[in-house]
C-alpha positions in Angstrom: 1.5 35.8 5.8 -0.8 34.7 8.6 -0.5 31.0 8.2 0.0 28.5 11.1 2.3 25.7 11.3 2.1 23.1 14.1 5.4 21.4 14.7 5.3 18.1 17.0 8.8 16.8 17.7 10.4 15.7 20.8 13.5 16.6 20.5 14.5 20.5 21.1 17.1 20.8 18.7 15.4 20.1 15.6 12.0 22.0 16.8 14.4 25.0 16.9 15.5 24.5 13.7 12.3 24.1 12.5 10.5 27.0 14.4 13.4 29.4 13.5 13.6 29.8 10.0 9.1 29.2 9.3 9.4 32.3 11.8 11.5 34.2 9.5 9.5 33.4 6.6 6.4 34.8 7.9 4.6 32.2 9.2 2.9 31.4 12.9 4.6 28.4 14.5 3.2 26.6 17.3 5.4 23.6 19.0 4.5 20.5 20.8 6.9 18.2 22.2 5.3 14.4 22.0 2.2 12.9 20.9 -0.4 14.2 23.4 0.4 17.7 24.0 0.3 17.8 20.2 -2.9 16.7 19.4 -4.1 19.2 22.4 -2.1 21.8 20.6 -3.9 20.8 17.1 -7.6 20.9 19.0 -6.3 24.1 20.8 -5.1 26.2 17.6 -6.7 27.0 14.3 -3.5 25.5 12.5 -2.6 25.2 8.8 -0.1 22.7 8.4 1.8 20.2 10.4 4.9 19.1 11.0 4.7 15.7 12.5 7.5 13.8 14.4 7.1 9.8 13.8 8.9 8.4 16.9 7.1 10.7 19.7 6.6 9.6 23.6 2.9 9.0 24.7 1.4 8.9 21.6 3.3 7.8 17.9 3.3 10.0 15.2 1.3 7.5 12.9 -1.2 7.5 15.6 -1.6 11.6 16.1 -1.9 11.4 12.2 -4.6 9.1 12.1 -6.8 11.4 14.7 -5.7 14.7 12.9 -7.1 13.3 9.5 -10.6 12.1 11.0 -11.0 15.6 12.1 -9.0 17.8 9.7 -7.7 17.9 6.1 -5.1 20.0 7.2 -1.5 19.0 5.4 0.8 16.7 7.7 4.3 16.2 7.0 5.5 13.3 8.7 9.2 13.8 9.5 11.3 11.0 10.9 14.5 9.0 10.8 13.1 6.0 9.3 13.4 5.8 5.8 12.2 2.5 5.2 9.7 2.1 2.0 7.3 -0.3 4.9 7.3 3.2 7.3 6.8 5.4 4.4 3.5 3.4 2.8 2.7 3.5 6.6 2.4 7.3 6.7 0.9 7.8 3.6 -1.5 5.1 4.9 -2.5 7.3 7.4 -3.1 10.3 4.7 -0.4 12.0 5.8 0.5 14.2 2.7 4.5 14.4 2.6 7.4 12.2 4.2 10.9 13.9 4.7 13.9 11.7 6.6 16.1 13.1 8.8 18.9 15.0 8.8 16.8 17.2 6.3 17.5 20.5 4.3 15.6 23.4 5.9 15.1 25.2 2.7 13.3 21.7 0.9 11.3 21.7 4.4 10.4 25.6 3.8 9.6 25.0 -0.2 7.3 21.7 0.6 5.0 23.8 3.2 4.9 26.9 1.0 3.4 23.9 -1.8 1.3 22.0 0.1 -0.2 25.4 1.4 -0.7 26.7 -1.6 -2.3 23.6 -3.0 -4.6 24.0 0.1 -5.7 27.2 -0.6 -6.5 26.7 -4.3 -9.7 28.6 -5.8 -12.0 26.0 -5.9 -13.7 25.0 -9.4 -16.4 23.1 -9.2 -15.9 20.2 -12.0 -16.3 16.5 -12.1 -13.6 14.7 -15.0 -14.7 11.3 -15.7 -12.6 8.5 -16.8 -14.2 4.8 -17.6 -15.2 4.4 -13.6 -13.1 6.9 -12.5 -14.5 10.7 -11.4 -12.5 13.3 -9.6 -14.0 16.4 -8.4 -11.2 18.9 -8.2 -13.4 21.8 -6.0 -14.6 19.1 -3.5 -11.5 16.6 -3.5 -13.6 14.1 -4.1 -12.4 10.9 -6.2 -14.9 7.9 -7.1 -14.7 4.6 -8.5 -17.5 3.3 -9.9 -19.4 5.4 -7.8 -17.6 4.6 -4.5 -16.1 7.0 -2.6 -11.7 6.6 -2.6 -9.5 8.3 0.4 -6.3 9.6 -1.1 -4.1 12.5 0.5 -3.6 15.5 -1.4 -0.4 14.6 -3.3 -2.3 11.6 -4.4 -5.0 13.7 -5.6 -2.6 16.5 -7.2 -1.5 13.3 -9.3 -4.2 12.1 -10.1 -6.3 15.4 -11.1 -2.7 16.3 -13.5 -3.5 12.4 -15.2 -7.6 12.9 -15.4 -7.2 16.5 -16.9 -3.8 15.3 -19.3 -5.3 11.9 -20.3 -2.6 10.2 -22.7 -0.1 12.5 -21.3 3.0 11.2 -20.4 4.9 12.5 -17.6 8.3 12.3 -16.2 9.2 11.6 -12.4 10.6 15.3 -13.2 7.4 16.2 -14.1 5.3 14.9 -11.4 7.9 16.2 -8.6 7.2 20.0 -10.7 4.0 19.5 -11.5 2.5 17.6 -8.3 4.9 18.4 -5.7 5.3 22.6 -6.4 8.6 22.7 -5.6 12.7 21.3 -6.9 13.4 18.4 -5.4 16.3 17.5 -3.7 17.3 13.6 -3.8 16.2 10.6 -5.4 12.8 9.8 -7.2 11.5 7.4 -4.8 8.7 9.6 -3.5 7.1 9.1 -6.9 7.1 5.6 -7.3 5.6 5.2 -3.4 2.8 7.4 -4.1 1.9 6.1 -7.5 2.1 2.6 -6.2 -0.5 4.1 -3.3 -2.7 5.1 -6.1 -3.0 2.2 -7.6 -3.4 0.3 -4.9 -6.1 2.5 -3.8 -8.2 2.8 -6.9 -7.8 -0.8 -7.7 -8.7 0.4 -11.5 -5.1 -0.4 -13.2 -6.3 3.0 -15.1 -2.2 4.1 -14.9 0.2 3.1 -17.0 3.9 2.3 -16.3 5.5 3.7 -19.8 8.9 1.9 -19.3 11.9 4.2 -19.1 9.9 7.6 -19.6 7.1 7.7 -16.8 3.6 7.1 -16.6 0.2 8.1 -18.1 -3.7 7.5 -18.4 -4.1 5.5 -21.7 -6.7 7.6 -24.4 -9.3 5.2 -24.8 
């Protein structure tokens, strides 16, 4: 496995914990301990994925984010103690692609890089889906509404591409977290309903359905 992770956290403890076990599994691990030296590090190193500390000196973690994402679509897991729902839309804002609150299971942390990096590294296929005024283009990540271009970060997209290609589908939080996320979930669903309530918000299109006490769906038309 010759994948690099960039890990940016202040404090020594958990960077160890971290860098240990992503070492045993195979991959590269780079470490940065606050804001600054970590976007250095970022510019510095041909990395895969990062590992992103919210509450970092010199420079915050919502703030490295926003620079990593105008230059690279790179996954970012933010990792923090805050586990508000306001810091959460706050780092998906920012297109960060995962959120996991401290203290944290090192095995979940392992399974959501080993997802997000194989979502990354998906054979592209080069196909547009419509949908009313909706178009997703799975090989460029490209998503349109009525012709105008839509940021979403790649779990949004993963969500979004499983609705456009399953349209009338229902799915489950279960299936979403399976489905979307690549990987068993440990903990409560609320990672779902944030990023479908991003999704809306961001296509603007009311195009998904809430299907009350099941899940949600793209309506057939």
């Amino acid at each position: 496995m010759d994948k690099k992770i960039l890990i940016i956290e202040d404090e020594p403890a958990i960077r160890q914990i971290l860098a240990e076990p992503l070492k045993s599994a195979g991959y590269g691990v780079v470490c940065a301990a606050d804001g600054v030296e970590g976007l250095n590090a970022f510019r510095e190193q041909a990395v895969d994925l990062i590992i992103l500390d919210i509450m970092l000196p010199k420079l915050d973690g919502y703030r490295v984010c926003e620079t990593i994402r105008r230059e690279s679509q790179a996954p970012i897991i933010l990792l923090t103690a805050l586990d508000s729902e306001d810091a959460q839309i706050k780092g998906f804002d920012k297109l960060a692609d995962d959120y996991i609150t401290k203290p944290f299971s090192v095995r979940l942390v392992l399974k959501r890089v080993e997802a997000l990096l194989r979502r990354a590294a998906r054979d592209d296929e080069n196909t547009t889906i419509h949908y009313r005024d909706l178009s997703i283009n799975e090989a460029e990540r490209r998503v349109c509404v009525a012709g105008k271009e839509v940021a979403l970060t790649r779990l949004e997209f993963e969500i979004l591409l499983l609705f456009m290609k399953n349209i009338g589908r229902v799915f489950t939080r279960d299936d979403l977290l399976n489905l979307a996320w690549g990987y068993d979930f440990v903990g409560d669903e609320k990672g779902v309903n944030f990023h479908i309530m991003n999704l809306r918000r961001k296509l603007n299109v009311g195009y998904i359905e809430t299907v009350r006490g099941v899940g949600y769906k793209i309506a057939k038309d």
